[in-house]
N, C-alpha and C positions, 0 to 999 in steps of 0.2 A: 580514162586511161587504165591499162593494165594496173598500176599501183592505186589507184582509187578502186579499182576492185577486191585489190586485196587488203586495204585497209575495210571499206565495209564489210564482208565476208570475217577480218578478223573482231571487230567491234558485233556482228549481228552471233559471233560465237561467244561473246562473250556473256550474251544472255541468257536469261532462264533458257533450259533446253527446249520446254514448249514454242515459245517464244521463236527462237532460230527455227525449229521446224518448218511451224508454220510460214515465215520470212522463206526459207529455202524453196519448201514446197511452191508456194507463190510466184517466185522470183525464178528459181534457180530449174525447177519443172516444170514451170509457167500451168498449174493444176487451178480451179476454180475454186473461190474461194466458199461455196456450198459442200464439193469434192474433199476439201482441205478437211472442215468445218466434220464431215461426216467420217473421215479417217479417221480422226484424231477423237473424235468424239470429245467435241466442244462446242458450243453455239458457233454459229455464224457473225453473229456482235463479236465477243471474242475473239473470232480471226480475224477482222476487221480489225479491230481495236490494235493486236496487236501487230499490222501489219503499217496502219497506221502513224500508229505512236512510233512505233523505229523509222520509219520513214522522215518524221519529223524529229529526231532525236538528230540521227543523218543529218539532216538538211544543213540544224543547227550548229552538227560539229563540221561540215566541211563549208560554211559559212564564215565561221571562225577560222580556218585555215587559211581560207582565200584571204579574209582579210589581214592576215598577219604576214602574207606572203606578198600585200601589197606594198606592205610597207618597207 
């Protein structure tokens, strides 16, 4: 939903700025993560990593949501 967009969008800002870039770049310009990796001048591990690890950060905070929502 629009509102789950803009809570991750507000949570992927609230990260290191490298961090949101690369999630933007990824996500939001749909760029390769090689393309990303060589903009930014950072390995490729690293943009994985953190592309990643937010993704499962996410998972975990709107996992906890639902289920509180169950209840």
């Amino acid at each position: 939903t629009k509102e789950n967009v803009e809570k991750v969008w507000e949570y992927v800002n609230k990260k290191d700025a490298k961090i949101a870039k690369v999630f933007y770049l990824y996500y939001g310009l749909d760029m390769k993560i090689v393309d990303i990796a060589e903009a930014l001048e950072i390995t490729q591990s690293a943009t994985k990593n953190y592309i990643y690890r937010t993704i499962r950060e996410l998972r975990s905070i709107f996992d906890k949501e639902c289920d509180e929502d169950a209840k």
